[in-house]
N, C-alpha and C positions, 0 to 999 in steps of 0.2 A: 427438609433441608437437602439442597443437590450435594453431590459428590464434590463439585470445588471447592463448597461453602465447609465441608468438613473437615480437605484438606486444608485448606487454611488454619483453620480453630489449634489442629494438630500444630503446624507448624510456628502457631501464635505460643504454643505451650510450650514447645521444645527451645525456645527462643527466653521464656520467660523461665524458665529451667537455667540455661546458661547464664542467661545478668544474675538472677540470685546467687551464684554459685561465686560469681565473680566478685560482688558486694558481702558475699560472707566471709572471704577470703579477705577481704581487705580491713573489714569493721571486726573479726571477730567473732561475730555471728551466725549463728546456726544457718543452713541454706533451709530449713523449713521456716526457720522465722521470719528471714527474709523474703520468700515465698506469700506467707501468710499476711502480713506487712505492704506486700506488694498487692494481693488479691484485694487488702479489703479499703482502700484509697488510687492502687497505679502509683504512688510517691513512698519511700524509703524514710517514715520518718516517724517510727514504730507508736503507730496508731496504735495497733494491736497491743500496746503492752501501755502498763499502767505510768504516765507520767508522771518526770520528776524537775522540778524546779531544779534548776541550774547554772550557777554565776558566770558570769563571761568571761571570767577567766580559768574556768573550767570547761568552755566550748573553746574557745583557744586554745586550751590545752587536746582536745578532742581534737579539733582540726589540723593543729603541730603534727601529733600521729598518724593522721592522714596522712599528711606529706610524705611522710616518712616511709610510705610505703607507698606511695605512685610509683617509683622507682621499680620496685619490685614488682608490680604489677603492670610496669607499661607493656613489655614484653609481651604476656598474656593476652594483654587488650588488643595489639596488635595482631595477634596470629587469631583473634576470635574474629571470624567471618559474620557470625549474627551482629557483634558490637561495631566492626570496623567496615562496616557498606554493603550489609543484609539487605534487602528488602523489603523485608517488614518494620512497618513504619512507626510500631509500640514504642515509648518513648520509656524511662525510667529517669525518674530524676529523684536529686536528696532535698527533702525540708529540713533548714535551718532555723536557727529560735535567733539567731546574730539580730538585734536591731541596727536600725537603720537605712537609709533607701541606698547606699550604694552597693549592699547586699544584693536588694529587690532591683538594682539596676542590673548589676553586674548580669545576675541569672535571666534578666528579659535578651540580654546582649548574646549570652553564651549560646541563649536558644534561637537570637536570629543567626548566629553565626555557623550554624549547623554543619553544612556542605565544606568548613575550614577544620570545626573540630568533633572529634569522634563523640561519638554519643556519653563514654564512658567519662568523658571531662565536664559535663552536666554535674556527675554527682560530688567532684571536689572543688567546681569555678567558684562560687561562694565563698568557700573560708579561705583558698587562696588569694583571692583579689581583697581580701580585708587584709592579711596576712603582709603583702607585700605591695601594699598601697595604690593596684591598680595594674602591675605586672602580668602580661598573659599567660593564660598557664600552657600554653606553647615552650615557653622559656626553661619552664622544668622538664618538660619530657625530652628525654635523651634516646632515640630509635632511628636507626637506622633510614626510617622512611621520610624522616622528619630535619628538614636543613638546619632551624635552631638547634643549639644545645647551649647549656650550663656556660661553653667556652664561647658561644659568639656574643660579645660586651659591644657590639654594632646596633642591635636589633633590640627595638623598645614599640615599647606600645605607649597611646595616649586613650583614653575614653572621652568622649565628647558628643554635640551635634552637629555631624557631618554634613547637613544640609543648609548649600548657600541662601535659600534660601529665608531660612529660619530668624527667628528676632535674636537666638542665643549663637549665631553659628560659632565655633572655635575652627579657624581656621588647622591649626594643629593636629588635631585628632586624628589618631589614623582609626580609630572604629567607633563607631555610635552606638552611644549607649541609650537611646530613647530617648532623652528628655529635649530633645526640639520643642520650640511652640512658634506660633505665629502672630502677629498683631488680630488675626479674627477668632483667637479665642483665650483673649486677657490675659495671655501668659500661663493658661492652664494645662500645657504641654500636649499628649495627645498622638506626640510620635506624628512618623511623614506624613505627607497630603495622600490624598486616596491615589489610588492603584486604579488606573482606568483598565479595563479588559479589551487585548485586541486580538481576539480571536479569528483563526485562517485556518486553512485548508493546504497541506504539504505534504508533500512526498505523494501528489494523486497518479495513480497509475489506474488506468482504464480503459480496459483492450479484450479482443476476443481472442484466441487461441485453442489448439488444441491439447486438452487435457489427458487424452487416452490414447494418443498416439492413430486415430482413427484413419490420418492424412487427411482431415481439414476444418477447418475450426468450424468449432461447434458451442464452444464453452466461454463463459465471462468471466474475466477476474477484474476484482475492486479491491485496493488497496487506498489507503491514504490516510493522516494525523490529524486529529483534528485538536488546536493547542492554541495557550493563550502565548502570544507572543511577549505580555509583559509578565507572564507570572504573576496574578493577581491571587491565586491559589485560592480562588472562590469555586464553592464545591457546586459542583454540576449534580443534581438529583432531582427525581423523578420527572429524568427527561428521556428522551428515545432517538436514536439515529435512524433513518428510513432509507434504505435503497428500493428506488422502481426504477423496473427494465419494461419499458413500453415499447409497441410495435408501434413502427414511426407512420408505415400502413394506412394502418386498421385506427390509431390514436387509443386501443387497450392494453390496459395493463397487462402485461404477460408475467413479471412474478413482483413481490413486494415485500421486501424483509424490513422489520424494525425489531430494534435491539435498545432495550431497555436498563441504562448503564448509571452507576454513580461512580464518578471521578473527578480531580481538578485539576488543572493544568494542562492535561493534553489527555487526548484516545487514540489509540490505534485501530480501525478499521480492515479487517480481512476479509474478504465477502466471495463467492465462489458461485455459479449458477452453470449447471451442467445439460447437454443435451440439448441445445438451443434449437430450436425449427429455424430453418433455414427464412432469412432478410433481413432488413434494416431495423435496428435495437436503439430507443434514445434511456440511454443508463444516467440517473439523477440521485444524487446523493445530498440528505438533508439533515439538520438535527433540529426538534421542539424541547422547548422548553419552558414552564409558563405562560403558555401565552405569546414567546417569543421563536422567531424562526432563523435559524441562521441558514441563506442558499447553499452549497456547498457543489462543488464540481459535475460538469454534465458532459457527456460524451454521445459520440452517433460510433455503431461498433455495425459491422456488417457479419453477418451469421453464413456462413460456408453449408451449400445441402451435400449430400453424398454423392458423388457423380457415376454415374452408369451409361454405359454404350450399349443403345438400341440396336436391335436386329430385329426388324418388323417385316413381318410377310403377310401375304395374303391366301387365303387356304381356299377362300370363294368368291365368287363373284357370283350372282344372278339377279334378272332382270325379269320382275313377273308384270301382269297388269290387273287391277281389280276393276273391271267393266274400262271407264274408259282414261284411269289415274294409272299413273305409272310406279313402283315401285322396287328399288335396287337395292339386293341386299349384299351387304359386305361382312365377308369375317378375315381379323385378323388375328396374328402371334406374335408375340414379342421372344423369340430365342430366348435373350437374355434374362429376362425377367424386371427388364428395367420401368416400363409404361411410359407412357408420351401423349401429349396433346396432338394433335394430325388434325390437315384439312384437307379439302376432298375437294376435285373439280368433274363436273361432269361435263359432257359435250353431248348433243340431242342429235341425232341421226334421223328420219322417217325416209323409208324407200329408199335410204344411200345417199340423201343428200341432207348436207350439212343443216340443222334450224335453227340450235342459240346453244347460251351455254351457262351455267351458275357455279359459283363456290358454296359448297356447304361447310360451312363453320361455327355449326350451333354447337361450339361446345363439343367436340368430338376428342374420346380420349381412350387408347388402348389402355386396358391393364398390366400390369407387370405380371399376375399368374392365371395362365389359362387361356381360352380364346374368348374375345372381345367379340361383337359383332353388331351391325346398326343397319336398320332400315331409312334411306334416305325415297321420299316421295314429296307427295305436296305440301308437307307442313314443312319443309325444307324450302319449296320453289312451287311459285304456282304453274313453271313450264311443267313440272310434273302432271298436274289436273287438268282433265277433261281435253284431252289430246285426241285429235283426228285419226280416224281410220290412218292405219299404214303400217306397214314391218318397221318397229322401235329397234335401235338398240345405242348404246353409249360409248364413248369412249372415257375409260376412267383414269383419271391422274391424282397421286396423291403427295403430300410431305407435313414433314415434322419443320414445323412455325420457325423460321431461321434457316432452315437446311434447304438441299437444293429437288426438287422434284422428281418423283418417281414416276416414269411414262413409259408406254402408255398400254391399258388394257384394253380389249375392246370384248365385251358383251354379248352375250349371245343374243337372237331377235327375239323379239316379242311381237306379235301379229296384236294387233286393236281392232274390232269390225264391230262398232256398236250402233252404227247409222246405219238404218234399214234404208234399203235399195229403193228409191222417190220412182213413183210414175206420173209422169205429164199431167198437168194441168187437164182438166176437162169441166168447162165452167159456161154457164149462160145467162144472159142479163137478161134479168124481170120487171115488168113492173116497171117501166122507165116513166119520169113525170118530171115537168118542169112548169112553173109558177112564177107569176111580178107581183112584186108589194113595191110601189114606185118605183126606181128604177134599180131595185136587185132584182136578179133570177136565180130562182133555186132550183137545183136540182136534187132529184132522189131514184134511187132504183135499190134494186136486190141483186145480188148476184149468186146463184144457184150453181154449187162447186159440185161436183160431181164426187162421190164418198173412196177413198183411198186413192187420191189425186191427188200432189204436190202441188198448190200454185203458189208455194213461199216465195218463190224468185219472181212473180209475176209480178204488174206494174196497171192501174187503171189511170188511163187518160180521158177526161172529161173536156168538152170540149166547145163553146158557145158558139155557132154556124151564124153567120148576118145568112138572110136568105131573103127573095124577093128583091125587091130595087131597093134594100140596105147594102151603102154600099160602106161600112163601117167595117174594122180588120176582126177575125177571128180572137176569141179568146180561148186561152188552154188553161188549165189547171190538172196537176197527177200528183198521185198518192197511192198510196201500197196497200196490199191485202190485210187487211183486221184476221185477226188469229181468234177474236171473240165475235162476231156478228157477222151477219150477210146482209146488213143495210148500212147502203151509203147515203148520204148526201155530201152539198157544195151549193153554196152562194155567191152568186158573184155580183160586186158591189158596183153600182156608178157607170149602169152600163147607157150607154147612149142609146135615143128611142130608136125604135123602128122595128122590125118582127128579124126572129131568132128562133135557132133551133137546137138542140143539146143531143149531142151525142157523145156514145159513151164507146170504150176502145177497152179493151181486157187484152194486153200486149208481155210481153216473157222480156224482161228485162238485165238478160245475161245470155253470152255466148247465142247471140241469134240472130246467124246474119239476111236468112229468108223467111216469109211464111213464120211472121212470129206473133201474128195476132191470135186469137184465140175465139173471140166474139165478139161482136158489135152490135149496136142497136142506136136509132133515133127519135128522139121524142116528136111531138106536136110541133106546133108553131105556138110560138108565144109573139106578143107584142108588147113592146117596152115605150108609155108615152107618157111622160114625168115633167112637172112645170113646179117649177122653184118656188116653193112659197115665199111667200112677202117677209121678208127683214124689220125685228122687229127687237128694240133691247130687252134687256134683261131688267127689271126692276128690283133695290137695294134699297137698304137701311143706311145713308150714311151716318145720319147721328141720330141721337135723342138724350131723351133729360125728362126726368119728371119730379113733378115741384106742387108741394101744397103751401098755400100763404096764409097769413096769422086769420084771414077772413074763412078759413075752411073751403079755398075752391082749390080744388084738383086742376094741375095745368100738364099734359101731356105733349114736350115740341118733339116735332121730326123733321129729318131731311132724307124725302126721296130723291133718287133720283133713280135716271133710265141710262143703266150702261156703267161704266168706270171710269168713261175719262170723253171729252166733247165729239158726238155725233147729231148726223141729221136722222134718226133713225127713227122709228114711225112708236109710240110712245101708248100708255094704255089708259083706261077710266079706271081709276085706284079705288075704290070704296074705303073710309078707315072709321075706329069705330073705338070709344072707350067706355068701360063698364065697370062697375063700381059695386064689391061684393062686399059680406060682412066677411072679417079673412075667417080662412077655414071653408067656407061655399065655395060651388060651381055650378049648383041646378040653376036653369034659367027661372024656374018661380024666385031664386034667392036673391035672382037682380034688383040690386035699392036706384038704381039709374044710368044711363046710359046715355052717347052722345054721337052720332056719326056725321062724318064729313065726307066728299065729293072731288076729287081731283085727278085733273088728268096729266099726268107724269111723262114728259117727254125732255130729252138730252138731259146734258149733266151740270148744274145750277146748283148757286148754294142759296135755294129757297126753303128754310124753313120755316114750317104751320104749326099749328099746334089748336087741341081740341081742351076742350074747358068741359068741367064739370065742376057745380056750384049744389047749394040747397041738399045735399045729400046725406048728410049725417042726422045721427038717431043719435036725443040721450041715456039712448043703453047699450050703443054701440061704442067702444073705442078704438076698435084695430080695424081697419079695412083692407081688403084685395083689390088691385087695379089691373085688369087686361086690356092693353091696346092692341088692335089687330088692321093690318093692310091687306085687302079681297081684291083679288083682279083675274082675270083669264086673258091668257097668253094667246102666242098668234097658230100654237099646235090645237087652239080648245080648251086647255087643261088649264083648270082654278089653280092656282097659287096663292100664297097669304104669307104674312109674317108676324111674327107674335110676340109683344114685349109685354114685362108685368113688372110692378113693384107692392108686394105682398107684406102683409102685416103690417101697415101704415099708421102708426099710431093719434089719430086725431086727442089735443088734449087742450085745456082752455089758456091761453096766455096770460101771464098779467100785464097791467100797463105798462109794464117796464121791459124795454127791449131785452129782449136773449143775448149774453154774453158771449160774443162766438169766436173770438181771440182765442188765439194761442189753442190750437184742434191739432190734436192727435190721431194719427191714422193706425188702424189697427186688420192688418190682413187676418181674419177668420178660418177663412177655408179658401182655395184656387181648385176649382174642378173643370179639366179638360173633359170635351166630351164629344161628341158629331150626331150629326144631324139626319136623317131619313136619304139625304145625298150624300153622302161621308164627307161632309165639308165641316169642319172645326168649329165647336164651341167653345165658350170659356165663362161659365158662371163662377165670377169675385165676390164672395162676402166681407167687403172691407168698410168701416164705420170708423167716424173719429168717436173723442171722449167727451165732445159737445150737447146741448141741451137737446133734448130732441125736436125740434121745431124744424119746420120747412124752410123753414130762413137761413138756418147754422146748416152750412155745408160749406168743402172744400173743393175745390174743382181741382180735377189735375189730368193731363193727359199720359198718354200709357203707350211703353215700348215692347216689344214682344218680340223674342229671339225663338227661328221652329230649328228644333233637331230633327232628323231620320233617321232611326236607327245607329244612335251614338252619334251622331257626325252632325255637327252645324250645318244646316240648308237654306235658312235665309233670314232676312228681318225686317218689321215694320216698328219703323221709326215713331218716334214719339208725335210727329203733326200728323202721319198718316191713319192714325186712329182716331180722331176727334176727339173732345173734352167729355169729361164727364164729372159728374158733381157726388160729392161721398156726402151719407147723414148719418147719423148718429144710430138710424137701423133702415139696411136695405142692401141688394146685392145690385153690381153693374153687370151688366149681361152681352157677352161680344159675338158675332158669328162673321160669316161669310161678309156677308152685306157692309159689317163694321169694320173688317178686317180682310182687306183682300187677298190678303199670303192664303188663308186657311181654302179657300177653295181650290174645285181642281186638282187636288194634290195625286201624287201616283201611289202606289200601292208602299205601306212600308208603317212601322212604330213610330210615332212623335213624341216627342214634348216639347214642352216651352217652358221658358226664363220670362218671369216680367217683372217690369221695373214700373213705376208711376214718376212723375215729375209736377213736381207743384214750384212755378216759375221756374227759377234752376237750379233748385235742391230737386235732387235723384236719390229715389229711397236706394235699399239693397235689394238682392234679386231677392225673388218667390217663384219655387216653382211648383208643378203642379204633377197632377198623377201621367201615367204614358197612357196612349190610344191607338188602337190596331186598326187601317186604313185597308183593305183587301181588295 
């Protein structure tokens, strides 16, 4: 039990001490009985002792004697400070045996009327309101403090229900005696309507100050009430008030008090928080209870630090170098002992003249005791690092962040020599050669440096010479010494025929205004005589489609063409060829049949062919592989081909009854981006509808294709510039260069694609597919 909880108990006894004394003095009775009396109910209505039936005109008569000495006891009552507006809230009251409810009325009245009559009129309101039919017992008490008396025949009471409300009101009445009702509860009385709670927040005082006379605030004070403004005297318990002071900052809590209180009608709030760190404080005052939260008052309070005037000196200054970084060291003292933030400007000198200059303000902060001191270098500034031969030294300036600049110091030198002393170039060209591969000429040589020779600065000009009756201009090309190898070459592209000669020039390419070559040398004669070979398109896939029909023949169309859009361009003998595995094979013994055709592919037509193969199914075959392939050789030599398949074909026997092919559902599988042996873009589509499997049930739909690079949109082909293609129920559409003219050519960079299909003018949603690195 705490300390207040004990004072109280005491003061609860010393209180119940004095009413016994006071009620034994007027009834008679012993003050232990009444004590006793009191302890074992709180009501004066001698439990304790053995009861005695008694006529009502013998409590009448009990109660006349009463009377008879209020008088003489008013006196009393009034000079008792526990009875006449103590504190403590212990109540005493008398039980009467008097039937009837204007008894049980009387005594509900006297106890709401509290705050009008003293507690001591509790124990005689009952038998005097029987007594004198409703007269308050105000009327008898004759004190000084008290305006009625005996002689004012002005002053009368009425008991009733004072609320206009009510179904019984009596206008009349000057005091209510409970018995109101209302039409919503049958006349069953019930006393007023409820008592709504409006509880607030007054008297809030919330401020910072200083508490200890420090000169400047430091400390918080909360004060403020927290109370029901109707008096609903509903007991507030097991709830808690909570003060937080949060730095407004940081948004943490800096402290957090809660006080765990039972009362009703109102609290009073004292709260005190000492020694605050210096800035901005958001102070919130709350109370829970049940589950429920009343907000309660918030404030921004500003916290005062302690203020000190810096005297900051400097004790050093030096300026060292580690090879070729520079490094300044600084100590400082603060006299006062106050510390401080400081920034710091240096200025760069080499040999006396001005270079650049930096602020350091990593964070630099003297202490209040003792000497501070900081190495400022490269991890400050990268003027610091790797500084040129020369006498360093700096000019220092410094200040405290607000205040005005401290100037200027200047440095003692620092010498730097960490570049060894370079001797001349000394270098000879080897090995000189020059070469044609149509019409480039290469050149190559060595260049033979002489060992602790400087030719860093030097410059090689190569040089292409027309010689003989070429009467063609000079070509140059130059380029600088390799730090890794002593072999050059150079190509030079697109040279016009006739004979040439390469020389090479080893020249000092700084501060050289005479005699700046070094060594020279010229090769052979070459002769450059190059004739354009013949113009010849490029041969593509524009479309295809492959189809087997209810008869079991294999139909493969295509459309070559020569080039991408109408020339007269000299066109090639295509060989094409389709073959027919069991799926799963690729050995040529595994071939069940084959078919090739002959055509020679010039400009750009929309002729398509197409290769058949019949007779070729086994009944113990049902899945088969198809590759069709285009053979040609180009006008460099070099074979070319292109290659299309539809694998795992399922041959299976019809009935006579046509295949259902309505209403086909398309279903993307897989979309795999991919390139090709030229880094030109593929795009193998596993897409199949939910139709029967037959050659016949297919959807045809043509296909749009969006290419990114590298995040960023770069072009599109449109849905007619792809060609048709036909979906079955198992098989992949297969797209490249040839089918797709965006995917070729592309320049170096990450793709992907977006594609869309279009079957008439319904457009599925996009599909896309994995990225692909282009180099």
């Amino acid at each position: 039990m705490s300390n207040s909880d004990e004072e109280q108990d005491t003061t609860i006894d010393l209180e119940l001490e004095e009413r016994a004394q006071v009620i034994a003095e007027a009834t008679g009775r012993t003050k232990q009985a009444v004590l006793e009396d009191l302890m074992d109910d709180g009501i004066v209505n001698l439990s304790n002792e053995e009861k005695k039936d008694a006529s009502l005109v013998e409590q009448l008569k009990e109660a006349a004697e009463l009377i008879s000495t209020v008088q003489a006891i008013n006196q009393q009552v009034s000079d008792n400070s526990v009875l006449n507006g103590g504190n403590n809230k212990t109540e005493v009251a008398v039980e009467t045996t008097l039937e009837g409810d204007i008894v049980d009325r009387a005594i509900a009245s006297v106890e709401r009327k509290a705050q009008n009559i003293r507690k001591i009129l509790v124990i005689v309101a009952p038998i005097m309101l029987l007594l004198t039919g409703g007269v308050g017992l105000d009327f008898f008490l004759d004190n000084e403090d008290s305006e009625n008396s005996w002689e004012d025949d002005d002053y009368y009471e009425i008991w009733g229900c004072t609320d206009p409300d009510a179904m019984n009101y009596m206008p009349d009445a000057t005091h209510d005696d409970g018995s109101c009702y209302w039409d919503d509860n049958n006349g069953g009385g019930g006393g007023p309507p409820d008592c709504f709670e409006d509880w607030r927040w007054d008297n809030v005082v919330i401020r910072d100050f200083d508490a200890n006379g420090e000169g400047f605030n430091n400390d918080i004070e909360v004060n403020v009430i927290f109370n029901d403004w109707n008096k609903c005297h509903r007991h507030m318990e097991q709830g808690f008030f909570e003060i937080k002071i949060i730095n407004d900052e940081t948004g943490n809590d800096y402290d957090i008090w809660s006080s765990y209180e039972n009362f009703h009608n109102d609290y009073s709030i004292s709260h005190h928080v000492y020694d605050v760190p210096e800035g901005e404080y958001r102070v919130q005052v709350d109370y829970y209870l049940d589950g429920s939260h009343w907000s309660g008052p918030s404030a921004l309070v500003s916290i005062e630090g302690e203020t000190c005037d810096t005297d900051i000196v400097i004790n050093q200054l030096l300026l060292t170098a580690n090879a070729d970084d520079l490094n300044l060291y600084v100590e400082y003292q603060d006299n006062n002992d106050c510390g401080s933030p400081i920034e710091m400007q240096l200025a760069l000198y080499k040999n006396d003249a001005y270079q650049d200059y930096f602020i350091a303000n990593n964070n630099y902060y003297v202490q209040d005791i003792g000497m501070t001191y900081f190495n400022i270098n490269q991890d400050d500034s990268e003027l610091m690092r790797d500084v040129e031969d020369g006498d360093w030294k700096v000019e220092f300036r410094w200040w405290i962040p607000g205040q005005e600049e401290n100037c200027c110091d200047m440095t003692n030198t620092e010498i730097v020599d960490e570049i060894e002393d370079s001797v001349p170039c000394e270098a000879e060209i080897d090995n000189l050669q020059a070469s044609v591969v149509d019409d480039s000429v290469s050149v190559v040589f060595f260049i033979a440096q002489q060992e602790g020779t400087d030719c860093g600065t030097w410059d090689i000009e190569i040089n292409l010479m027309p010689v003989d009756d070429n009467e063609e201009e000079e070509i140059n090309h130059e380029q600088g010494i390799s730090e890794s190898s002593n072999y050059y070459s150079h190509t030079f592209n697109e040279v016009p025929n006739g004979d040439w000669q390469a020389e090479v020039i080893l020249i000092q390419n700084e501060n050289c205004a005479s005699d700046c070559e070094i060594a020279d040398d010229m090769s052979d004669w070459v002769y450059v005589n190059y004739q354009e070979p013949e113009e010849h398109c490029e041969i593509n896939l524009f479309d295809w489609n492959f189809n087997i029909t209810e008869n079991h023949e294999a139909f493969f169309f295509y459309d070559l063409d020569c080039g991408y859009d109408t020339n007269n361009l000299e066109g090639y003998n295509v060989s094409t060829q389709l073959i027919v595995y069991p799926a799963g094979e690729v050995a040529q013994e595994e071939i069940i049949k084959y078919v090739t055709g002959l055509q020679y592919i010039q400009g750009y037509t929309d002729d398509t062919r197409f290769l058949k193969l019949d007779n070729f199914t086994d009944e113990e075959i049902t899945n088969y592989d198809f590759y069709w392939y285009a053979i040609w050789v180009d006008g460099n030599g070099t074979q070319q081909f292109i290659e299309r398949s539809a694998l795992n074909q399922e041959i299976i026997t019809e009935s006579d009854e046509p295949a259902d092919c309505s209403n086909l559902t398309l279903t993307s599988n897989s979309l795999v981006l991919s390139k090709d042996a030229d880094d030109n873009l593929t795009i193998s589509w596993n897409i199949t509808h939910d139709g029967p499997n037959n050659s016949s049930c297919y959807e045809s739909i043509e296909i749009q294709i969006t290419l990114y690079q590298n995040g960023s949109y770069y072009d599109l082909s449109d849905f007619t510039e792809n060609g048709v293609h036909n979906v079955y129920a198992n098989g992949t559409v297969y797209l490249d260069a040839d089918d797709v003219e965006l995917f070729g050519d592309l320049p170096a960079g990450t793709y992907e694609v977006l594609v869309k299909y279009r079957i008439g003018t319904d457009v599925s949603s996009d599909h896309f597919a994995n990225s692909v690195e282009i180099v």
